[in-house]
N, C-alpha and C positions, 0 to 999 in steps of 0.2 A: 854402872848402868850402860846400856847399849845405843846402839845407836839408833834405834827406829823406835822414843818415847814416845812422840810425836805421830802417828798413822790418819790418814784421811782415805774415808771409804766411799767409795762411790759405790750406791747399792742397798737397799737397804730391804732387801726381799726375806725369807728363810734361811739361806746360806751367810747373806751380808749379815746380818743381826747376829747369827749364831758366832760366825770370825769376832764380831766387834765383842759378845758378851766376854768369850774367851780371852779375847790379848785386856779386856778391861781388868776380867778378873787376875792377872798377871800384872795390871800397874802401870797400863801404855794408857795414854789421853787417844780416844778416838773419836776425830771430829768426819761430820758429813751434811752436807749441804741438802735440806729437804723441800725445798723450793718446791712447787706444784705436787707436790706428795700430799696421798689420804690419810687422813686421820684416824686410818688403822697404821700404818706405818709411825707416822710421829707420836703416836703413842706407847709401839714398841721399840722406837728408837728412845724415847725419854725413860723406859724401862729397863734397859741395857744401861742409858747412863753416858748417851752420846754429846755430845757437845758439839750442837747446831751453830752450823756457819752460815750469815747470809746468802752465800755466792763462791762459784770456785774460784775468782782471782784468791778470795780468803782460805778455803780450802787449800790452795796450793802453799797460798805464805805461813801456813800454821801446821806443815806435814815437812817430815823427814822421808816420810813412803806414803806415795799414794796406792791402795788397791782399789782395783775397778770390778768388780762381782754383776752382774747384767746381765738378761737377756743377749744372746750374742747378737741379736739384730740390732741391738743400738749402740755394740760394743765400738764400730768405727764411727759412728756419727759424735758418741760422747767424746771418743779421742778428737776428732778434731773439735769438739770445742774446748776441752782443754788447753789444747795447742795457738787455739783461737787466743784465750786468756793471757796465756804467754807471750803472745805478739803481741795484743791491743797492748797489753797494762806496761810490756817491755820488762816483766821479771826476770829476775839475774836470781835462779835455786838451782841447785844438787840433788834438788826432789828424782826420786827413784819412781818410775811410773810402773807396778807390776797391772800386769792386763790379765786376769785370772779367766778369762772368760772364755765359752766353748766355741772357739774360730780355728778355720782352717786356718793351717800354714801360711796360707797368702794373705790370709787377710791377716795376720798379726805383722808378717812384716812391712806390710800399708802401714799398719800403727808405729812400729820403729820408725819406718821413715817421715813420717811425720812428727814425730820427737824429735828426731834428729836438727832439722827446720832450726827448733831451739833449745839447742845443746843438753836435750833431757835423756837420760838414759833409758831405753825401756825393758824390762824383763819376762820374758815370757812363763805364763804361769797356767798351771790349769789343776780344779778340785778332783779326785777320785774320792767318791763315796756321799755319805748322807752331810750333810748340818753338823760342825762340830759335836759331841756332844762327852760326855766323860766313857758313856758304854758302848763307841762306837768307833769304827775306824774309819779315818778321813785324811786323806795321803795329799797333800800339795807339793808339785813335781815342778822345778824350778828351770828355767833354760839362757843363756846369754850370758853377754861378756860378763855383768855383774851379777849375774844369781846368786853366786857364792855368798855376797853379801846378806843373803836372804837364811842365809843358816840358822841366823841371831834369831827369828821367829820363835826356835827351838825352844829357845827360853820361854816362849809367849804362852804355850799350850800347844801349836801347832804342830802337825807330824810333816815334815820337811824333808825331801830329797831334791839334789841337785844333779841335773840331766849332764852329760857331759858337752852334747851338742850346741848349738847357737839357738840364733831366732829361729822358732819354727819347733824344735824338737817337742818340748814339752806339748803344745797345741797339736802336733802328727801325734801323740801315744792318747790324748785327751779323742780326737778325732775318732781312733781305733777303739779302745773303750769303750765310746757312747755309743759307736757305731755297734758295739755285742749289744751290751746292754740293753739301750733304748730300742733296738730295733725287734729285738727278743719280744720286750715289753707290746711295744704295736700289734706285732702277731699275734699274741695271746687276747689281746683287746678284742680285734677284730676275730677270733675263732669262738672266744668265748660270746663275744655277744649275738656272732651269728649261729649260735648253738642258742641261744635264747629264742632267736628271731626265726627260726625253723622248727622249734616248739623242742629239743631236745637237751635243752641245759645238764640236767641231771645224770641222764645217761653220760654226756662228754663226759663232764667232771667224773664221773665212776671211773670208766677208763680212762680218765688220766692219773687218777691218783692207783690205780692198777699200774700201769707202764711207767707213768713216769710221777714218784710222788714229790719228787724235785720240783717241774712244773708248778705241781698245785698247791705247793708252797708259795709259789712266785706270784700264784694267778691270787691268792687271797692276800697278797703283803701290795706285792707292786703296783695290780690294779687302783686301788682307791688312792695309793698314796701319789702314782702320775697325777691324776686330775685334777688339782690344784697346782702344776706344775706345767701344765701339757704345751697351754700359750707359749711358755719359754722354748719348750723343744719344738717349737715348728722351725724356727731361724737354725737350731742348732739341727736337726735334720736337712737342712741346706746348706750348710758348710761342711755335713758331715759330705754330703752329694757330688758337691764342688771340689773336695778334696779326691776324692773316688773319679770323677774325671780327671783331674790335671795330671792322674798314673796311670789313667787308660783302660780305668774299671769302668762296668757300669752304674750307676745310679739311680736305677729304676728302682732296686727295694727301698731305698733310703726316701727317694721321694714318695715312696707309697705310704714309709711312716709316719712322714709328715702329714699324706694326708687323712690318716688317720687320728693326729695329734691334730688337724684343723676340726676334726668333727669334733672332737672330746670339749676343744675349746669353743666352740662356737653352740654349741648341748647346754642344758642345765648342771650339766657336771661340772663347767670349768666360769660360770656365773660369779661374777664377784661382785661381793657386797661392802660398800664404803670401804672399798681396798683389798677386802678379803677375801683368799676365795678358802674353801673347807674340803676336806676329801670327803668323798661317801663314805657308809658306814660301812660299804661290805663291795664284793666284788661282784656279784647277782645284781647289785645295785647299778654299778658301771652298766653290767647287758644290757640290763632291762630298760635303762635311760637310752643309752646310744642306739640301740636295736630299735626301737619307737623314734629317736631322731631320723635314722636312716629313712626307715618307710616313708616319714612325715616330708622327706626331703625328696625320695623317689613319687610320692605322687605327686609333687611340684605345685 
């Protein structure tokens, strides 16, 4: 047996749930603390087969590794209370803190250095791709002094690489990634629904699947499956931004995708219900929502 039977996950969103089903189905206990969580959540967390802890002082004494899976906008507030737990309660563990979560460089080594405080190691981590799943590919890119240790996953189900660099590596190539990716995805939101909202939907899409049929692949996958997701990338379009400043890029596209990840989430499209939020059925759908919030919003 390995050394991480033991996992305690902070998170319990699409991604968090899919990690826990996988290392369960592999034979690891994975506990997580669902304190003020909807009862969509605790429902698929007791369907995974997690094993609810009151409180993170308990979360921390019943893990060998914590991962933290988040919104990155709460990714430093949740670390210091962790860190918080370790000073009030005075625990003396070995717990591994990996921080999986989509932060600039700077801001993960804020979270080392507040581990450091009390002698907790931290590892910097970050997902490339969708939700575990068996037909899919999902790359977890490892970085710091102990990463290595993080190989053992392998065993779990997890597809694992270990970064050569320190704190910071893995979160700089997470950074660069999201930053194609997501930012791709924003443009196409915003072209496609203001091709709805100037009455030409159709025609676009004709010509793009002419020029580009790669696009309109992306424009019927990507679209609907963002918008249950969108809330999350507004923080991670700010870190992507802030990382873009501190080497002297601009950050004017990145924060323009955020503010298009603010319209998706603040629309009918990113609405969540007793915890849940659903993607639309189709990408026409995305326009024609957000193209009518805009107006709604432009006549003030």
């Amino acid at each position: 047996m390995g050394s991480f039977q033991k996992i305690g996950l902070i998170g319990m969103g699409s991604m968090g749930s899919a990690i826990a089903h996988t290392l369960k189905s592999h034979g690891v206990s994975v506990f997580s603390c669902l304190e003020g969580r909807s009862l969509h959540t605790r429902n698929v967390a007791s369907k995974v087969g997690i094993i609810e802890v009151p409180d993170l002082k308990t979360l921390v004494q019943s893990s060998d590794l914590i991962l933290s899976v988040i919104p990155p906008s709460e990714a430093l507030s949740v670390a210091k209370s962790v860190v918080s737990t370790f000073k009030r309660d005075q625990i003396k563990s070995q717990t591994l803190y990996a921080d999986l979560n989509a932060v600039s460089p700077m801001t993960i080594k804020e979270i080392s250095a507040l581990f450091q405080e009390v002698g907790i190691s931290v590892v910097d981590g970050c997902i490339l791709g969708p939700p575990p799943q068996p037909d899919k590919t999902t790359r977890f890119h490892f970085s710091g002094e102990r990463a290595a240790e993080l190989q053992e996953l392998k065993n779990y189900g997890l597809e694992v690489n270990i970064l050569a660099g320190g704190i910071g590596e893995a979160s700089s190539l997470k950074m660069c990634f999201a930053g194609t990716g997501k930012a791709i995805t924003a443009l196409l939101t915003q072209n496609v629904s203001l091709s709805k909202s100037l009455g030409i939907y159709d025609s676009y899409l004709q010509e793009i699947k002419t020029f580009y049929p790669y696009l309109d692949a992306m424009i019927n996958r990507s679209l609907p499956d963002m918008c249950p997701k969108a809330y999350r990338w507004i923080g991670e379009m700010e870190e992507i931004a802030s990382t873009l400043s501190s080497e002297g890029f601009q950050p004017t596209m990145l924060l323009g995708a955020k503010e298009i990840y603010e319209m998706v989430a603040k629309s009918e499209l990113g609405e969540s219900v007793d915890g849940e939020r659903k993607k639309p059925e189709s990408a026409e759908k995305v326009a024609t929502v957000l193209s009518q919030y805009v107006k709604e919003q432009k006549k003030g």
